[in-house]
Each structure stands twice: as structure tokens, then as C-alpha cells.
N, C-alpha and C positions, 0 to 999 in steps of 0.2 A: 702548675702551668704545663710542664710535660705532660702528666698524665689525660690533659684536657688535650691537649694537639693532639695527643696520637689516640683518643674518643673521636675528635671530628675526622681525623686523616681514615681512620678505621670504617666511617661510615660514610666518609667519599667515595672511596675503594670498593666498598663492599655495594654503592648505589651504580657506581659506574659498574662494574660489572656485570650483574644482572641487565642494564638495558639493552645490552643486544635484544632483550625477549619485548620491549614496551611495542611491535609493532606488529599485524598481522595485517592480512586478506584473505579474502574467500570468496566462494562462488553459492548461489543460491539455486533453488530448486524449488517451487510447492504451488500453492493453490491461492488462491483467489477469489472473492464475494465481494457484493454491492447490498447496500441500504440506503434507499431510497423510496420517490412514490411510484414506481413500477411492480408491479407482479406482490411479491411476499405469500403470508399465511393467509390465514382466514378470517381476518379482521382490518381496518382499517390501520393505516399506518403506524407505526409506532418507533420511538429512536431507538437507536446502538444496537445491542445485538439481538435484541425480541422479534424483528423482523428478516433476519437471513434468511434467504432463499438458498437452501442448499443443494436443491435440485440445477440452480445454475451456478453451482462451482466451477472456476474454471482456470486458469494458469497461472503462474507470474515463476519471472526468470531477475539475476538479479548478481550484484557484487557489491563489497564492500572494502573500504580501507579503515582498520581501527588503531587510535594512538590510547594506549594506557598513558595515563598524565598521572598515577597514584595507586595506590594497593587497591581503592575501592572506585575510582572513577576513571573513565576512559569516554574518549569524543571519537564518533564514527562518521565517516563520509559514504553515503550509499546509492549506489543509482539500483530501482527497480522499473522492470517491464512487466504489465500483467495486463489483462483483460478481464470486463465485468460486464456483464448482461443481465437482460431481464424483461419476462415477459407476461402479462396481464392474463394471458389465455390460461396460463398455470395455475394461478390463484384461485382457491376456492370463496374468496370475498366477492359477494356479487355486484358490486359498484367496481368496483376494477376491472374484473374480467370482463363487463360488458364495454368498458372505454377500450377492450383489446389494442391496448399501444406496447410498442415493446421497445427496445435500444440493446446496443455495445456500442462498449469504447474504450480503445487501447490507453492504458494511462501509462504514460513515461513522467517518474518520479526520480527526482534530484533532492536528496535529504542533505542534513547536518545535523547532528543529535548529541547529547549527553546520557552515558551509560551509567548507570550507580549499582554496584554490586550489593545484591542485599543477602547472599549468602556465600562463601565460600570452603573447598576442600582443601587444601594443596597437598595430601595423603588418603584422598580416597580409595575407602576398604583397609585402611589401617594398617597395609601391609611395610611402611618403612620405605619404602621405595619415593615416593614423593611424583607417583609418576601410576594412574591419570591423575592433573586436576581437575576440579569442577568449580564452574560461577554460575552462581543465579544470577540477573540481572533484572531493572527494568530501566525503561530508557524513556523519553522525550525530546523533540526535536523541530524541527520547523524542515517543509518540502518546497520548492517548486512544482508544479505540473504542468504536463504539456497533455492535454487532452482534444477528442474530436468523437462524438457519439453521431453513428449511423445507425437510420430505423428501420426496419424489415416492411415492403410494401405487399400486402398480400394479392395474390392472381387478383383479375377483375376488379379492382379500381382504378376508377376511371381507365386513361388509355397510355397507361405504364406500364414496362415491364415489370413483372415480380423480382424480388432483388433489396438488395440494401443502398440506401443512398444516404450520403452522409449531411446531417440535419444542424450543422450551426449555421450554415448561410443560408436557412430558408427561413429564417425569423417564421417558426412555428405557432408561435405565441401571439405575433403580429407585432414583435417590437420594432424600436424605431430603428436599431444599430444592431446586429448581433452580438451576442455575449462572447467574452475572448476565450481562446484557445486555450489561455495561460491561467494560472490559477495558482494558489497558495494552500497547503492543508499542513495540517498538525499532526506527526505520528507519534505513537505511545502504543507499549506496551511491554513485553518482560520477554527473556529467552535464556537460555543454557547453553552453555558449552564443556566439551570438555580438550583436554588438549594431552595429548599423548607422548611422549619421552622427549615433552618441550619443544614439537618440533607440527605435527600434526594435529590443526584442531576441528572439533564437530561440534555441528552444535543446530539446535532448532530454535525459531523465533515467533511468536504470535503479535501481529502490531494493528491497530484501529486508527486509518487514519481519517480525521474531523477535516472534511475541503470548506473553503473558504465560499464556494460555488453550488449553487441550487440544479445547475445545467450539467453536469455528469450524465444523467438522463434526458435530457432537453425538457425537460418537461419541472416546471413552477407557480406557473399563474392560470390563467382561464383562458378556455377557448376565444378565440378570435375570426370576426366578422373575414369573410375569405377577401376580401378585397382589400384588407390587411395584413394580408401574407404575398411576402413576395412572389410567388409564381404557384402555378398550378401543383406542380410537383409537391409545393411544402403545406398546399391545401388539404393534399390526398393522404399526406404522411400525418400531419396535425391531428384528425381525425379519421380513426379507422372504425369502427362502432358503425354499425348497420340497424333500423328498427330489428332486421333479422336474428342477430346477436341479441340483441336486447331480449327479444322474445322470447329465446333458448334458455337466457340464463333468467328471467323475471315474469316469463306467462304473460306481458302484455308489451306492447310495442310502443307504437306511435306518442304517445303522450307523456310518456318517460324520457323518452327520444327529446322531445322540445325541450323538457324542463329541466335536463341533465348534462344531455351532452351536445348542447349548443350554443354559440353564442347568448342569443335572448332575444326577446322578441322588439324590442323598441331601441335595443342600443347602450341602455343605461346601467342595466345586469349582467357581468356577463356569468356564465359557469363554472365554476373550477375544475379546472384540467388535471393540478396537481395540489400540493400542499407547500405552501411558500415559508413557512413556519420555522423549517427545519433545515438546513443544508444535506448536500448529501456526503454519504460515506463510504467506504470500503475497507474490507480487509484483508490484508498481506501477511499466510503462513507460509513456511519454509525451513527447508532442512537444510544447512550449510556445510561446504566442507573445504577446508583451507588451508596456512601452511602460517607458521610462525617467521618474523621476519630474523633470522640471527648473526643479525651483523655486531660485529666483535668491535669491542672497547679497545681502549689502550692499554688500559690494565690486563683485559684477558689477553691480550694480544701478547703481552709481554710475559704474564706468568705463565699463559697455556700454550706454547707457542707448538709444543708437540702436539697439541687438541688442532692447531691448524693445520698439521701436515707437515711442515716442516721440520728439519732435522740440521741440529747446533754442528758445527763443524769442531774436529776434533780441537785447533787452536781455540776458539772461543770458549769451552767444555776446559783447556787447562786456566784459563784466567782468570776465571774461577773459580 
């Protein structure tokens, strides 16, 4: 019976302990891509990562709070900021580049995630020290997003300035309500870190996240009749493509033009604009770097009390 109390007392003590380390944060850094029906390679669309455009690579900035809840599992709270674009004229696909549409849009992401370690060091390079360690991770989660994609209008259409204007309240599509701002996506994917004399950690992160939304782009269904777009502005943005364009990228014009990239001729057909099939996506890499949270137990507090600075006075040091 003793010997079983002071097993469980042994591993109370030695569990309190260690959690000053169950908490960190950090701050992110890195890049940023879109997949979706704008711009890509040289073939028509395709999901997850066969169509990155990495010619529009472009920012995300970003923090996190993470609770270790176990040796091999830990839950992250993260907000990222980043930017994703994409443009048709890029593309060596000749159905694309001649609908030359393009977009950005700042996405502001609020995640909550489960981490699973699927490898670990805690003496990496062998040398006894216990000090870097290393985790593999991958992770899964569910985001909020708060998005808004602006179109680029090129000189000479119609009688706008050249400039970006921002495309959900111009029901492009000609729908009846615009699509919301907000949105839901899935992130996933894996990262490393290391953490250094248990106090400083790094660490880099590669995540794909699945949105819930086809309009990251503005762009999902088929062109629309102009008197079902609400104003002139979201008529000029809707459709950018000129017989001109056409010409450049296909050797003939005008009858390409009708049967492609316009509504339709009676009303009952219309074009496809984008590919409604697929939602869109994006991906968030990033280099992190941040600090261990080491708030003290009561146990460390009591056995390490010289580890906090403090010093026993001589009466206490005779008592015992």
C-alpha cells in the first residue's frame, strides 16, 4: 500500500513539475498561394496542389497560442493574415488567358486545431544534454474567415478608372444576394519545431486550407446577362476578355467571343465563367519563432526556489 502511494505521489510531483513547459506562443512569417479557377498552369483546372501558381506567391503574417494537453497531442489557437492573387493573363492555358480575369484578397483566418506528434527527439544529436528538442507534427482544425476579393480593371473599359475595386457587392455572377464575407475552411497539414534550453522555440509550418466558399475568387458559375449585375462597374469587372484578346491568344475572334465568353444568345444557356465543382483553396507556409511559457509549479517552486532567484534566509536554512 505504501509502496503504491509514493508510485502515484512520485508521478504527481514529477507531472506537476514539468508543466511550467505545457505552454508556448509565437509569431509567424512566410508565404502564401491560391488554388482556384483563376490564372494556374497550362491546362485546365485541377484540385490541391497541381495547380499552384507560384509566380503569385505572396505574404501571410501570423501568431499562435499552443497548450500541450500530452507527450504526443497539443491544441493551437492561431490567427493568420495573408494575401492571395491570381491572374488569367499569366497562364499558358488558352481558355483562361483569353477570359483575362484576375482577383486578390486579404484573408484574415481565426483557427482551433489539434496537433499529433508523429515524431519526436527530446536529445537531439545524441549529445546528453536533452537540449535542442525536436517534433514532427501534423495538425487538423476548423477556421473562421473573414474575406473580400478585389478585381483589377484594365485602362479602357468602358469609362472607369484603371484600379482595383472591390467585387462582392457587385453580384458579378448576377446573383440575387451577394455571397458573405465570412466563410469556414479546414486547415491541415504538418510542421517542426525545435526548442532550445527549453526556453526558445523555431519552428516552420506547411498548412492546405479546404474553404467552405467557391467566391475567394469571385468567380463560380456563368457569365450573366448585364442587366443582371447590379451596376455598370460590376458589368466591366464580370467580363474582361475582348474579341482582341481572343484573337491574340486563338487566331480568330468574334465567334469564339459569342460562344464562350458570353452569356448566350436566347437566355437559357448561359457560359461558364468558372468551375463550380470545386471550392477554393489556399496555402499558408511559415517560419515561426517564439518563447516557452515557464510559469513554475508549486513543487518547482518549493524545491527550486534558488532556480527562482531567491535566497533562504539564514533562520530558515537553521530549521532545517
Amino acid at each position: 500500500m505504501l509502496r503504491n502511494s509514493l508510485f502515484v505521489l512520485c508521478i504527481f510531483l514529477s507531472t506537476n513539475a514539468t508543466s511550467q513547459y505545457n505552454w508556448d506562443w509565437a509569431v509567424h512569417a512566410g508565404a502564401s498561394n491560391y488554388l482556384g479557377d483563376i490564372g494556374g498552369t497550362d491546362q485546365a483546372r485541377r484540385d490541391f496542389i497541381y495547380d499552384v501558381k507560384l509566380d503569385q506567391t505572396r505574404y501571410v503574417f501570423g501568431a499562435h497560442l499552443r497548450y500541450k494537453a500530452s507527450r504526443t497531442f497539443a491544441i493551437t489557437a492561431q490567427f493568420m493574415y495573408g494575401r492571395i492573387q491570381g491572374w488569367d493573363k499569366d497562364t499558358e492555358y488558352g481558355p483562361r488567358r483569353a477570359r483575362n480575369l484576375n482577383f486578390k484578397n486579404n484573408i484574415k483566418e481565426l483557427s482551433i486545431r489539434g496537433e499529433y506528434t508523429l515524431y519526436s527527439d527530446n536529445d537531439l544529436g545524441g549529445r546528453g544534454y536533452y537540449n535542442p528538442d525536436f517534433r514532427f507534427y501534423g495538425f487538423l482544425g476548423l477556421a473562421a474567415v473573414m474575406h473580400n476579393p478585389q478585381g483589377y480593371l484594365y485602362e479602357g473599359n468602358k469609362d472607369f478608372e484603371e484600379g482595383w475595386y472591390s467585387l462582392r457587392k457587385l453580384t458579378t455572377e448576377g446573383q440575387d444576394n451577394p455571397y458573405s464575407a465570412f466563410t469556414m475552411a479546414i486547415p491541415m497539414g504538418m510542421g517542426v519545431y525545435f526548442t532550445h534550453i527549453k526556453k526558445y522555440r523555431f519552428g516552420w509550418e506547411l498548412g492546405y486550407r479546404i474553404s467552405l466558399s467557391d467566391y475567394l475568387d469571385d468567380i463560380s458559375g456563368s457569365y450573366a446577362p448585364n442587366n443582371e449585375i447590379s451596376s455598370e462597374l460590376g458589368q466591366a469587372l464580370a467580363n474582361q476578355t475582348t474579341p482582341e484578346i481572343i484573337d491574340a491568344v486563338f487566331g480568330n475572334s468574334g465567334e469564339i467571343y459569342n460562344y464562350h465568353y458570353a452569356p448566350g444568345y436566347d437566355g437559357s444557356y448561359r457560359n461558364p465563367r468558372g468551375i463550380n465543382n470545386y471550392n477554393d483553396g489556399y496555402v499558408f507556409t511559415s517560419l515561426s519563432f517564439g518563447m516557452v511559457v515557464q510559469q513554475k509549479s508549486r513543487y518547482s517552486k518549493a524545491r527550486y526556489n534558488w532556480y527562482n532567484g531567491r535566497k533562504r534566509s539564514k533562520r530558515a536554512r537553521a530549521k532545517l
